[in-house]
MIVEXVEX-845733 format. One record per residue (C-alpha): residue number from 1; x negated, y, z negated. Coordinates in steps of 0.2 Angstrom, whole numbers, plus 5000, padded with zeros to 4 digits. Layout:
<nodes>
+-----+------+------+------+
! seq !    x !    y !    z !
+-----+------+------+------+
! NUM !    X !    Y !    Z !
...
+-----+------+------+------+
</nodes>
This chain:
<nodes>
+-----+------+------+------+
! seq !    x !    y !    z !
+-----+------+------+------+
!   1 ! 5679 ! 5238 ! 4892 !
!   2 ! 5669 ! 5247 ! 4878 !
!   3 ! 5669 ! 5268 ! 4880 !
!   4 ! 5656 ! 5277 ! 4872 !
!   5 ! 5654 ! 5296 ! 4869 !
!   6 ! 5637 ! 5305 ! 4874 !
!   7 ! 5629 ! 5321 ! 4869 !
!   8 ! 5639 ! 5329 ! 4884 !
!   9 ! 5656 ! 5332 ! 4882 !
!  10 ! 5667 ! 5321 ! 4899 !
!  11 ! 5650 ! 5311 ! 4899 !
!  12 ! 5653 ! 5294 ! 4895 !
!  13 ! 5644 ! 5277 ! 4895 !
!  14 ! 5656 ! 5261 ! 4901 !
!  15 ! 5652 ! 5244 ! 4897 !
!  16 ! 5662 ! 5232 ! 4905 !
!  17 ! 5665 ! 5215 ! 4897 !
!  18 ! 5656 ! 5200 ! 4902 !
!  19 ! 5663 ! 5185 ! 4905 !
!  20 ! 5649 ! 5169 ! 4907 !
!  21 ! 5649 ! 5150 ! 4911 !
!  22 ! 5637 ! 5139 ! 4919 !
!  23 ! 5639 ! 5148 ! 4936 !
!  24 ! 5634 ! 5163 ! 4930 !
!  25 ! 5646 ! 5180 ! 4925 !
!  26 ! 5661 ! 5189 ! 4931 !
!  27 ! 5665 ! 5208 ! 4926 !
!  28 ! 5677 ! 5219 ! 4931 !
!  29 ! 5669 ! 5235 ! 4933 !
!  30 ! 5685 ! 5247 ! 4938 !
!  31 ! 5704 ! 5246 ! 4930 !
!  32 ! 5714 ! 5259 ! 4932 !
!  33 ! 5727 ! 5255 ! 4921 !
!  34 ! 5714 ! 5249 ! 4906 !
!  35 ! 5705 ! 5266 ! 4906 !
!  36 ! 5720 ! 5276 ! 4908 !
!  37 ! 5725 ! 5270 ! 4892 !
!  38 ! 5708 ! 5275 ! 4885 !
!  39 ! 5711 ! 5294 ! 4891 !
!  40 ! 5702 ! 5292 ! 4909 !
!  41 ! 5714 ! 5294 ! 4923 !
!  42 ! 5702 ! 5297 ! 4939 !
!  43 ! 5709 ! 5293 ! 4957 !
!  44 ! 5692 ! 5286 ! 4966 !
!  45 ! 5692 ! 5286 ! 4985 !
!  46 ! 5675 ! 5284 ! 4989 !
!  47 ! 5661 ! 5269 ! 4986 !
!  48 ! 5642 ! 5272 ! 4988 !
!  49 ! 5629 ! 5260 ! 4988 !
!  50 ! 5611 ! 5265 ! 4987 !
!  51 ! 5594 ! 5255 ! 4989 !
!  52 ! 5578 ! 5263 ! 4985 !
!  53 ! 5562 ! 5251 ! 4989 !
!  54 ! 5549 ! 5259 ! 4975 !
!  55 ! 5551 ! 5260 ! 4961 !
!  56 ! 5547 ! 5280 ! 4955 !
!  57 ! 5561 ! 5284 ! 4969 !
!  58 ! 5570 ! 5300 ! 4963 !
!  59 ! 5587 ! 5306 ! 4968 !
!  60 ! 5594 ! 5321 ! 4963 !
!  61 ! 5600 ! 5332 ! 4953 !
!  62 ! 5614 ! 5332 ! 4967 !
!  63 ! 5632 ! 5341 ! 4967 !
!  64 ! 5647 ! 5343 ! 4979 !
!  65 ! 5655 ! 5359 ! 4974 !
!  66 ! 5673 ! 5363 ! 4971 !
!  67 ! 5685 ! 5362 ! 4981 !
!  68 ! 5678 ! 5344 ! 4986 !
!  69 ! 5670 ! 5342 ! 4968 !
!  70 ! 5666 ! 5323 ! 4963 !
!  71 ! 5670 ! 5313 ! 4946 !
!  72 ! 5654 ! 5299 ! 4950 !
!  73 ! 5656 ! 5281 ! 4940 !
!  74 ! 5637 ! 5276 ! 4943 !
!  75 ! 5630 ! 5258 ! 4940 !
!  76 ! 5614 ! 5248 ! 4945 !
!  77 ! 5618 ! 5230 ! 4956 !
!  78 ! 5601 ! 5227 ! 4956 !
!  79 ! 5585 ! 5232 ! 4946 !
!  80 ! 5585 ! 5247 ! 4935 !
!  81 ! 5587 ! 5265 ! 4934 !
!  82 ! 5586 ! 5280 ! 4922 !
!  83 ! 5602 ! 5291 ! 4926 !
!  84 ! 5604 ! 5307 ! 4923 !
!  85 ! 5618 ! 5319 ! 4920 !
!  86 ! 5616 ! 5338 ! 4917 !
!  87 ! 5629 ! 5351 ! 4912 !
!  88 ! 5632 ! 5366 ! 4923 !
!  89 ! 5647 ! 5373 ! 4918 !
!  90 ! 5647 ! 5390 ! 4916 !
!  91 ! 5654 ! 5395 ! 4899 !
!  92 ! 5649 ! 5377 ! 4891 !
!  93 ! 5639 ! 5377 ! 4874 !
!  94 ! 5629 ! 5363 ! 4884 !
!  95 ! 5628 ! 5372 ! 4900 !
!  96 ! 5608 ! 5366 ! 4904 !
!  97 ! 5607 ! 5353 ! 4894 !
!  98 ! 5607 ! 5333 ! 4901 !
!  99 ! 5608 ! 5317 ! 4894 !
! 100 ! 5600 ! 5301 ! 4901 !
! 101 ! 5602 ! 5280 ! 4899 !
! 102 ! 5597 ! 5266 ! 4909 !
! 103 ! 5607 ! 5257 ! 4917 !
! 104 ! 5602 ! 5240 ! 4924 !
! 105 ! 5608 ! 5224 ! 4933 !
! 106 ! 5605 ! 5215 ! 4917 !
! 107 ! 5615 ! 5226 ! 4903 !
! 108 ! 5629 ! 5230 ! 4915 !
! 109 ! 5632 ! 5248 ! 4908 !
! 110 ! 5640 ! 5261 ! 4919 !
! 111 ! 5639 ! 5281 ! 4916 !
! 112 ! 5654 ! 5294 ! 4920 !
! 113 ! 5650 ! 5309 ! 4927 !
! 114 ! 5662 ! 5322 ! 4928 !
! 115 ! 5665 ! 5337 ! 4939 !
! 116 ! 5653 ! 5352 ! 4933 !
! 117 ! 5638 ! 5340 ! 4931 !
! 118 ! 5620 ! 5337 ! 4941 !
! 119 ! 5619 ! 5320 ! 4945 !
! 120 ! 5600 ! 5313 ! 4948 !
! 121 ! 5591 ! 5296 ! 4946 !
! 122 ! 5574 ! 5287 ! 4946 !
! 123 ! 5572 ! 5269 ! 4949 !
! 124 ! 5563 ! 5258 ! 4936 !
! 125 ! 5561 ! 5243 ! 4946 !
! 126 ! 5556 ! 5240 ! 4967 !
! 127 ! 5574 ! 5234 ! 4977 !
! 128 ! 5585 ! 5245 ! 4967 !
! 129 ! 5602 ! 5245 ! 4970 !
! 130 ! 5614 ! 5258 ! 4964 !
! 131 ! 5634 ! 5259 ! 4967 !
! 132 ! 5644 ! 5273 ! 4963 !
! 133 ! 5662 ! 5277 ! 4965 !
! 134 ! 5669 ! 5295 ! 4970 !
! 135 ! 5683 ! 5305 ! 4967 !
! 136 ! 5681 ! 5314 ! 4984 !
! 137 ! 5676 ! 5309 ! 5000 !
! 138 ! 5656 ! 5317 ! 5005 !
! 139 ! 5659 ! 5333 ! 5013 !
! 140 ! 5642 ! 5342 ! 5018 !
! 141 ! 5647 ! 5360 ! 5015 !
! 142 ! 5649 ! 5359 ! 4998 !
! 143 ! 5633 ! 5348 ! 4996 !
! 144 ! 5619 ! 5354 ! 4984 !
! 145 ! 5607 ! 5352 ! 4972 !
! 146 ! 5595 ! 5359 ! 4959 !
! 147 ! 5577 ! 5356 ! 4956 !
! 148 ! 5573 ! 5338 ! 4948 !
! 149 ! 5558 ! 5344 ! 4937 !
! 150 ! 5564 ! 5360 ! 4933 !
! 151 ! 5558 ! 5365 ! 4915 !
! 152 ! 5572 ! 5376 ! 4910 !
! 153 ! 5581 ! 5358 ! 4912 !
! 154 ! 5567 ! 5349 ! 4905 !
! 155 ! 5573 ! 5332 ! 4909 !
! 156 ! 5559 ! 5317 ! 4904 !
! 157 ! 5561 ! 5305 ! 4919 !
! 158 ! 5548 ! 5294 ! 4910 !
! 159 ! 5537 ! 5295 ! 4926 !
! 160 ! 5519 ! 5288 ! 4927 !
! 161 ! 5514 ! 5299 ! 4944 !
! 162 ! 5523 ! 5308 ! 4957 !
! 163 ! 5540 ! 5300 ! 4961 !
! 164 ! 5547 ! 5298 ! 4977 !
! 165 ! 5559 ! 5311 ! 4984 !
! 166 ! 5566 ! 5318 ! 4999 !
! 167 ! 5562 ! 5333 ! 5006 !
! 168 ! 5578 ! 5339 ! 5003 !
! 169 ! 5576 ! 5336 ! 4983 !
! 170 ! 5557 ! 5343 ! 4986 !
! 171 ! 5565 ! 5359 ! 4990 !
! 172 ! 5584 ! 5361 ! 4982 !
! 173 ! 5582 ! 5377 ! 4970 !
! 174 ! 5577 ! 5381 ! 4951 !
! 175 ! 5592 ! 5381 ! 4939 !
! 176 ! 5587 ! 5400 ! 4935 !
! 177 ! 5588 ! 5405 ! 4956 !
! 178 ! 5604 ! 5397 ! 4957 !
! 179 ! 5623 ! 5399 ! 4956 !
! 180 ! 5633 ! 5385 ! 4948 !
! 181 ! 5651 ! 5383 ! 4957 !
! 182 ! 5657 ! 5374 ! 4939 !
! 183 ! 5667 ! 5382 ! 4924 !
! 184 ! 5675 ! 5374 ! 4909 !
! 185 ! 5692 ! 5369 ! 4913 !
! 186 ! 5704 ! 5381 ! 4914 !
! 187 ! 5692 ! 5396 ! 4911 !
! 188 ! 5687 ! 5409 ! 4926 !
+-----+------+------+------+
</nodes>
């Protein structure tokens, strides 16, 4: 497994050795003790699996706040996606600031997003398929989100046209009208 550093500091890419033969490839996408060794010691208890039928579907920039915040381990099964992680912990130097790659069936790359970061995707490609592993369990009460095209974020989805949303995302708040529930790591 190959670890690589972003822009955002807890924000990493993972790319998970291939291994190929005529059959096809095997991966193994999660060890525990392999990226413990590398510094990342997360305890996931929750697997998602998401399919969006257009592509231009837009998820996000979702959160679930403390005391049921989520690590996320995001990858794509089937077609492609641009993911998004954004920093919203107050007291970071990057506090607004996001970072973006694509992730894809085909190159196999995952994204970590830690606790204090919105989480958002768009689907490159129709019949997209994205799993994610979570450090805590959904729990409604502590869900939330932030605008998806809010220019104070100024995030560049690479959109053609209007992507698809719900009408939750529609409506979640601007950066500037909202509260984040983050802070840095043992600051108050």
């Amino acid at each position: 497994m190959t670890v690589e550093e972003t822009p955002l500091d807890g924000v990493l890419i993972l790319i998970p050795r291939r291994f190929g033969d005529a059959r096809g490839w095997f991966s193994e996408v999660w060890n525990r003790e392999t990226l413990a060794r590398a510094g990342i010691v997360i305890d996931f208890v929750q697997d998602n699996h998401s399919y969006s039928a257009a592509a231009g579907t837009l998820r996000g920039l979702h959160y679930q706040a403390p005391p049921r915040a989520q690590d996320k381990l995001v990858r794509c099964g089937r077609g492609a996606i641009f993911d998004v992680a954004v920093d919203v912990r107050r007291g970071s130097a990057t506090f607004g600031r996001w970072f973006g790659t694509e992730l894809s069936a085909e190159n196999g790359r995952q994204l970590l997003v830690p606790k204090g970061f919105l989480h958002g995707f768009v689907t490159r490609a129709p019949d997209t398929e994205v799993l994610y592993k979570c450090s805590d369990t959904y729990a409604p009460d502590c869900d939330g989100g932030v605008r998806w095209n809010d220019p104070d974020i100024g995030i560049d989805w690479g959109l053609s046209g209007d992507p698809v949303l719900s009408d939750k995302d529609r409506a979640a708040p601007f950066l500037r009208d909202w509260a984040s529930p983050f802070t840095l790591e043992g600051r108050a």
